[in-house]
C-alpha positions in Angstrom: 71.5 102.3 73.0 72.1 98.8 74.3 68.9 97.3 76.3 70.5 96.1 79.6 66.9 95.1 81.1 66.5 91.6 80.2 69.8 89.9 80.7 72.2 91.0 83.6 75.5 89.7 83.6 74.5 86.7 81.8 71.0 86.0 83.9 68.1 86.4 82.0 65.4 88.5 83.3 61.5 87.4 83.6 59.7 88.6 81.1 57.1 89.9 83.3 59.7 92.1 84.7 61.2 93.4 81.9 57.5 94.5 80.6 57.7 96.2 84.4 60.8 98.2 83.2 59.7 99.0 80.0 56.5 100.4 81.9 58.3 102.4 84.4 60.4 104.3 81.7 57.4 105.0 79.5 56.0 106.3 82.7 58.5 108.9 83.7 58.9 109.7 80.4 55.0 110.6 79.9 55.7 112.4 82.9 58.6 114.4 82.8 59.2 114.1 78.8 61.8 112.1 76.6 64.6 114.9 76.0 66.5 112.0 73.8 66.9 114.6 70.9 68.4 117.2 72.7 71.5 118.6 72.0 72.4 119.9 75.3 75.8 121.7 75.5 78.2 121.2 78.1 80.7 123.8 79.4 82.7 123.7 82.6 82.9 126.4 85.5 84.6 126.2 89.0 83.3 125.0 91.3 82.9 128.1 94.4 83.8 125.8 97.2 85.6 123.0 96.0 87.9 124.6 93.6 90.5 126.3 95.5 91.5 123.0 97.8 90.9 120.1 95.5 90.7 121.7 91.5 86.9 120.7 91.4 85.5 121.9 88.0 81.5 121.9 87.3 80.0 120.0 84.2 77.4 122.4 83.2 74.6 121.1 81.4 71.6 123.0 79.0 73.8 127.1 79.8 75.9 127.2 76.7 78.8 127.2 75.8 82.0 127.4 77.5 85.7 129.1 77.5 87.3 126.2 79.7 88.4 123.3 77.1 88.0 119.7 78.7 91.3 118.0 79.5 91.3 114.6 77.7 94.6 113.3 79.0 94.3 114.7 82.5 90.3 115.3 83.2 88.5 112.6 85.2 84.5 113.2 86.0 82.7 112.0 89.1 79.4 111.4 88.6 77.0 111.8 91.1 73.7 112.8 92.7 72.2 114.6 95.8 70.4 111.5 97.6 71.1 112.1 100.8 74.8 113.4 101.7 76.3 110.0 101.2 77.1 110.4 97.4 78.4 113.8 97.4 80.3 112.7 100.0 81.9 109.8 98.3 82.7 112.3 95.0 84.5 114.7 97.2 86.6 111.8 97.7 87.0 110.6 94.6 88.0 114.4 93.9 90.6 114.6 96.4 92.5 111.7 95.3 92.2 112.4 91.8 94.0 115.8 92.4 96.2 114.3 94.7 97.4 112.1 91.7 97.6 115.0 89.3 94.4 114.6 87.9 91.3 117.5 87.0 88.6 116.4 88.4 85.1 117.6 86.9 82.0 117.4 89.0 79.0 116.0 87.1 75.9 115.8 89.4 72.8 114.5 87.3 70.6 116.1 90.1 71.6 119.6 89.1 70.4 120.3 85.2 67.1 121.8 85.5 64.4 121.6 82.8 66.3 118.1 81.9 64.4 114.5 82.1 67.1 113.2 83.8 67.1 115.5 86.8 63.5 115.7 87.0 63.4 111.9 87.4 65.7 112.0 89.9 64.8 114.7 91.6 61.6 113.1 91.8 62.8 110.0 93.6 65.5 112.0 95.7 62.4 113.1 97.2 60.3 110.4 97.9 63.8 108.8 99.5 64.2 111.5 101.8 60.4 112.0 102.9 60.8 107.4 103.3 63.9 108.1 105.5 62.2 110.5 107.7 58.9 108.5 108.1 61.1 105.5 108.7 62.0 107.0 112.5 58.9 108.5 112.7 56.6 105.3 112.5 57.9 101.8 113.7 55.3 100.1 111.5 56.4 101.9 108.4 60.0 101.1 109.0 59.3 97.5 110.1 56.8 96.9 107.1 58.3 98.8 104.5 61.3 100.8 104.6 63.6 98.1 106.2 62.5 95.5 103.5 62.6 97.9 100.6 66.4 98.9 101.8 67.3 95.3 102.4 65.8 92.7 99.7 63.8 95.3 97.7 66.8 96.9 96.5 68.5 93.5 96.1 67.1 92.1 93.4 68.0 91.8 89.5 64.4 92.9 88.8 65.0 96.3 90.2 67.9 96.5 88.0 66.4 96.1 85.2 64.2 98.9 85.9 67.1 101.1 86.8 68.5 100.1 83.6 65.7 101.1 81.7 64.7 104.4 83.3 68.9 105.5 82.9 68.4 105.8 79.7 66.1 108.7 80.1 69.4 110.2 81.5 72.0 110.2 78.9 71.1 112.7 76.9 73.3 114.9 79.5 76.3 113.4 78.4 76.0 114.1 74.9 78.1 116.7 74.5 81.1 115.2 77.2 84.1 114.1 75.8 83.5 110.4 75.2 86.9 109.3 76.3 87.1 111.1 79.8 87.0 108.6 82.4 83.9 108.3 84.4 83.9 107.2 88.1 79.9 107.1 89.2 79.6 107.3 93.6 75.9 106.3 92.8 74.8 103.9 90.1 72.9 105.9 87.6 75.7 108.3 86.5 77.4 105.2 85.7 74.1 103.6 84.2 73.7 106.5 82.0 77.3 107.0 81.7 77.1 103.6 79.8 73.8 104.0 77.7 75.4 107.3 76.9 78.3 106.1 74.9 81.3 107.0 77.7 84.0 104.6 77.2 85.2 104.2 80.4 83.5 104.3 83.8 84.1 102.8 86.9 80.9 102.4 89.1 82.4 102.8 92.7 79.5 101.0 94.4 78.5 102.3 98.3 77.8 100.5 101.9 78.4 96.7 102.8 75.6 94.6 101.8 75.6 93.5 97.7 72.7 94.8 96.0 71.5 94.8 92.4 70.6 98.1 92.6 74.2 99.1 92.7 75.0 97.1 89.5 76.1 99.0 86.1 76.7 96.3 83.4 79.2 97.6 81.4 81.2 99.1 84.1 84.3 98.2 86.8 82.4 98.2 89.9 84.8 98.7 92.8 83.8 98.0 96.6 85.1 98.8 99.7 85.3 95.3 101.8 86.0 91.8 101.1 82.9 90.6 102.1 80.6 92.8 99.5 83.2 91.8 97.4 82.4 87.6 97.6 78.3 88.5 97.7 78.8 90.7 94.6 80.9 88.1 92.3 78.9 85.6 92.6 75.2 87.9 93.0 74.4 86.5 96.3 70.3 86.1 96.6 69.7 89.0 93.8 66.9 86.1 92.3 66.0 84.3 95.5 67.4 81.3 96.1 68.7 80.7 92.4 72.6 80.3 91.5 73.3 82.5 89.3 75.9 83.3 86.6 78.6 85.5 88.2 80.0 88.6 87.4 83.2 88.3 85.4 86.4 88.7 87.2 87.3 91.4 85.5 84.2 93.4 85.9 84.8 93.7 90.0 87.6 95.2 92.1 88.3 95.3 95.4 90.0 99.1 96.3 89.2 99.7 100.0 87.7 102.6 101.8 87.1 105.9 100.0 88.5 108.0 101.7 89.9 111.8 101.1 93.5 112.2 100.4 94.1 114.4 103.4 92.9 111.8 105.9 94.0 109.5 104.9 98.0 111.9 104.5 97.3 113.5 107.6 96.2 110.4 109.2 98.7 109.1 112.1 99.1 112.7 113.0 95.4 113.1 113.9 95.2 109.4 115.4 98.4 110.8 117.6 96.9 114.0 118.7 93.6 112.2 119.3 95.2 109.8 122.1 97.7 112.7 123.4 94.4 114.7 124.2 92.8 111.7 126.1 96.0 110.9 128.0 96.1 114.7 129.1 92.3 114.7 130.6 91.7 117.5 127.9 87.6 117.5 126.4 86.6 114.8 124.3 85.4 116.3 120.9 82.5 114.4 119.4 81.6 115.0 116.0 78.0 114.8 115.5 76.8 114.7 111.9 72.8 115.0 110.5 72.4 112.9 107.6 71.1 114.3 104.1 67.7 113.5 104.7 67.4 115.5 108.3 66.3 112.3 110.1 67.8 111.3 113.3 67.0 114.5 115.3 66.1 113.1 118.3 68.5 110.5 118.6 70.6 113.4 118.4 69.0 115.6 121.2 69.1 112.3 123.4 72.9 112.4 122.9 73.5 115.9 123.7 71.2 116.1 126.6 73.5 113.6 127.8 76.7 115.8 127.1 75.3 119.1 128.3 76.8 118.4 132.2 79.9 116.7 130.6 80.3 119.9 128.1 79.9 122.5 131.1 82.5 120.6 133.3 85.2 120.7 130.1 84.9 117.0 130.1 83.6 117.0 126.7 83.1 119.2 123.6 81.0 119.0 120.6 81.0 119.7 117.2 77.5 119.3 115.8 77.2 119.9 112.0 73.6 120.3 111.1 74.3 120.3 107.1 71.8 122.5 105.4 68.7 121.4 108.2 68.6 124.8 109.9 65.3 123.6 111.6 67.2 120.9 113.2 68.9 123.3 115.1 65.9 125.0 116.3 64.6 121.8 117.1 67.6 120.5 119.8 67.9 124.1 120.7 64.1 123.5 122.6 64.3 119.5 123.4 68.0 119.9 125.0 68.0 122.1 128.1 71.0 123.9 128.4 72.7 123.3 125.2 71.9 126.7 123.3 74.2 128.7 126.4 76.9 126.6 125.3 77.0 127.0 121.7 78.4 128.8 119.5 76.9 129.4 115.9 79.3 128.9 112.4 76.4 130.0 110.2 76.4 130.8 106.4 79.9 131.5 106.8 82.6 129.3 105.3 85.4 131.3 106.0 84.7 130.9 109.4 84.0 127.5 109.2 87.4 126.8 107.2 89.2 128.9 109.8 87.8 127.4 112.9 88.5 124.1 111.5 92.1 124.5 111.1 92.6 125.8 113.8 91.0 122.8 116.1 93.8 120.7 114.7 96.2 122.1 117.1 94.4 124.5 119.1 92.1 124.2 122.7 88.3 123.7 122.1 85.1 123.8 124.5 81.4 124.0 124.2 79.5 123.2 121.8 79.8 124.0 118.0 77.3 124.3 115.9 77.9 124.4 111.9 75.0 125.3 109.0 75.4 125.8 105.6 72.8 126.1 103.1 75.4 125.5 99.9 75.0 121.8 99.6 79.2 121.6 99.0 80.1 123.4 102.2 76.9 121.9 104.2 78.6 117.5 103.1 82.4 118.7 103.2 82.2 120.7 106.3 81.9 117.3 108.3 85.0 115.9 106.1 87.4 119.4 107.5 86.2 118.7 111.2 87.0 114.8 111.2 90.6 115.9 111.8 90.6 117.4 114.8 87.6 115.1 116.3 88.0 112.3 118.7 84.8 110.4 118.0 82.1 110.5 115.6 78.8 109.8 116.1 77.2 108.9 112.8 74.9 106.4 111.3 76.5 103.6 109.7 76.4 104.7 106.1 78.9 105.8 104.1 80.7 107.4 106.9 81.6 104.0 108.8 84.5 103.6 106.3 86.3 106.5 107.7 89.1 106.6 109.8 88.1 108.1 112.9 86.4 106.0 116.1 82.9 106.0 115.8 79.8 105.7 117.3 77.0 104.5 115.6 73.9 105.3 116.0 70.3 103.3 114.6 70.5 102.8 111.1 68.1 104.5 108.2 67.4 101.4 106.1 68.5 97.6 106.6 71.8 97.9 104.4 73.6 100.2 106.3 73.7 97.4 109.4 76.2 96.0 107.2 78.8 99.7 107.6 79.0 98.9 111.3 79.1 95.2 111.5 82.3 95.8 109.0 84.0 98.9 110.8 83.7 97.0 114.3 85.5 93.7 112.6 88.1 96.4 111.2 88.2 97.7 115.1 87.3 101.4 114.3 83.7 101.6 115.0 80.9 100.2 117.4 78.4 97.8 116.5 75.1 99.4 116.0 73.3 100.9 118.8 69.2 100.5 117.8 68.4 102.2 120.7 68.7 105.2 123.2 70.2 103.4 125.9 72.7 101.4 124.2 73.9 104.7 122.8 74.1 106.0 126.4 75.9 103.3 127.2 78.6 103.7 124.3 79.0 107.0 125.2 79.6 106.4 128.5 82.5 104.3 127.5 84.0 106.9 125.0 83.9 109.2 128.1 85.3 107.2 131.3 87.6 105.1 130.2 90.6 105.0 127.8 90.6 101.1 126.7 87.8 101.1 123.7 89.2 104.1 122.5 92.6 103.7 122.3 91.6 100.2 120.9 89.9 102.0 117.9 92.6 104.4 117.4 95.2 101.6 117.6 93.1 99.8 114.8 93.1 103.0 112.3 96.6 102.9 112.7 96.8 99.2 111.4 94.4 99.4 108.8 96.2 102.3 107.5 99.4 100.4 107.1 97.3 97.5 105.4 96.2 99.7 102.7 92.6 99.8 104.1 91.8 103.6 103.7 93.4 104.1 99.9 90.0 103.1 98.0 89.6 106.3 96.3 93.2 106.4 94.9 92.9 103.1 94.1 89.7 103.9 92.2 91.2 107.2 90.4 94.4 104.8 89.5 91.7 101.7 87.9 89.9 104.5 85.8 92.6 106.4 85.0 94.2 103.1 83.5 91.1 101.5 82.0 92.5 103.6 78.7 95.7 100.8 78.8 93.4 98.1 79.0 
């Protein structure tokens, strides 16, 4: 296994933080053991929701055998993990295109293999993310000491890397029984990391948000990213050692693909963005999509929002889809701080039938109230936001991973400094607001959205455009460059 820790792209790491990377893997190991020897077995299974639209297959790890024999020609695997929804939802992406294209694509989430090191190291950090996101809007002094600079120079620098590096290899042993010639395309950096120490000959590490970071590097890789601008900080590893120039990536090692988006948005895309400003044209309720994030933060922004709504919603002015993910007490929650909104909803719980059914038929059909979707499977709770975006007229959203979509947006106060970076890029592209940090400016947004036609229609014209330019296509693009890396 090739150490990756103490040069990065041709920059050589301090020792002192090497020795720091060396001690953080010899602490997780101590902790949650070194499974390095293990044979694990890998079989695959369907996957129960993700199967039937988009030919999703499950990399099972540590159960056995299996009957299904991987397809070497054909097979692609995303890699991921369960921080936050962001990931999961960047792999359903990469899924959709793939089978778009004629690909299998096989669903390997790191997260998922119990009694493994590697999950249990994630799994470990998964948690303390979540628990940082939610004490971020819980304590302005936490947020303004910590959690902003962790998120925003923390995470940039080629010291963290290197621990990153180091503790991935704890998590190869997963892929040692996975077909070393299956492309790899990792939505969060330590599939790809691992995919690499692992042996996996090609992998694409389809690197997240709008502000370079080292933490999103995989040496070893083809990193793709979604905007010219993380493109230009990335080649050249803009401020990942302080002010120092550094030795920049290789041409080769980077690509440019555009947004990742699912195949049918982006295919069913100018008939949504038509229907979208036919609806505001005929005076007919404006349906905002509200989303909760992975971590369950946000709530009260959230309750502000709809407390707003509820007189707009009663007069058919507006309508609301609200998908709550698998953070049922978020509903109780807005269901007591938001007067009025529980006699306008109602309640697509634990049912995805209904929940597939409802959402096609909003494409086309009348909608009023308020909507409320739960769903404790983890697949149905991340994609159920991705089947209403088609008949929405404006999300409301963070600016994470979901200010690359198509869709006007509204975006609320960031979790974490890098996400500023999503809205600053998807108001340049003309399909999103800037950020609002506060209530009020949110209010005001709204207000917009709601009384007059010119920002939106703006937006919607803007979608339109960027389609044409290409802008949307980064997940086929990124299924194409892995597929290919083989002719290389």
């Amino acid at each position: 296994m090739q150490d990756r820790s103490s040069i990065i792209f041709g920059n050589r790491i301090a020792p002192k933080d090497v020795k720091k990377a060396e001690k953080s893997k010899a602490k997780f190991a101590r902790k949650y053991g070194d499974d390095s020897g293990a044979d694990y077995k890998a079989k695959l299974v369907e996957n129960a929701v993700l199967f039937d639209p988009l030919g999703v297959r499950d990399i099972r790890v540590n159960e056995g055998e299996g009957e299904i024999p991987f397809d070497t020609e054909k097979g692609l695997i995303v890699g991921n993990i369960r921080m936050g929804f962001g990931h999961y939802r960047i792999s359903i992406a990469m899924a959709s295109a793939a089978h778009a294209l004629g690909y299998e694509p096989y669903w390997m989430d790191l997260n998922s293999y119990k009694d493994t090191t590697c999950t249990k190291v994630i799994g470990a950090q998964n948690d303390l993310y979540s628990m940082g996101s939610r004490l971020s809007q819980k304590s302005k002094l936490f947020n303004k000491l910590f959690w902003e600079p962790m998120n925003y120079e923390g995470f940039r620098k080629l010291s963290y890397n290197a621990s990153d590096q180091k503790n991935a290899e704890l998590m190869a042993p997963v892929y040692r029984n996975v077909p070393k010639d299956i492309p790899v395309i990792g939505t969060h950096v330590w599939p790809a990391q691992a995919a690499i120490h692992a042996g996996m000959k090609y992998v694409v590490n389809a690197i997240p948000d709008n502000w370079p970071m080292a933490l999103h590097l995989a040496e070893g890789a083809v990193h793709t990213i979604q905007t010219r601008q993380s493109y230009m900080g990335y080649r050249i590893l803009n401020g990942m050692q302080g002010k120092d120039v550094l030795k920049p990536m290789p041409a080769d090692s980077l690509v440019y693909t555009g947004h990742y988006i699912d195949h049918e948005l982006t295919a069913n895309l100018e008939k949504d963005t038509e229907a979208r400003l036919a609806r505001k044209k005929q005076g007919k309720p404006m349906r905002f999509l509200l989303t909760i994030g992975g971590a369950g933060a946000q709530k009260e922004i959230f309750a502000a929002v709809l407390e707003h709504l509820v007189p707009a919603i009663k007069s058919g002015k507006a309508a609301v889809y609200l998908n709550i993910g698998d953070y049922k007490n978020v509903w109780d929650y807005l269901k007591t701080a938001v007067k009025g909104i529980e006699s306008e909803a109602t309640e697509h719980f634990d049912d995805w039938q209904d929940t597939l059914r409802f959402a096609n038929g909003a494409v086309d059909g009348e909608i009023s109230g308020v909507h409320v979707f739960w769903h404790p499977n983890i697949f149905e709770a991340v994609y159920c936001t991705n089947l209403l975006m088609r008949s929405s007229d404006v999300l409301i959203t963070k600016p994470s991973e979901l200010a690359f979509y198509p869709i006007p947006k509204l975006f609320i106060k960031r979790i974490g400094g890098h996400e500023r970076w999503g809205a600053i890029h998807s108001a340049e592209m003309g399909d999103g607001t800037l950020e609002c940090e506060d209530i009020p400016h949110t209010i005001q947004m709204l207000e917009l959205f709601l009384n007059e036609t010119t920002l939106f229609e703006e937006m919607c014209d803007a979608i339109l455009l960027n389609k044409r330019m290409g802008v949307y296509d980064g997940a086929c693009n990124c299924v194409k460059l892995a597929m290919g890396l083989r002719d290389r």
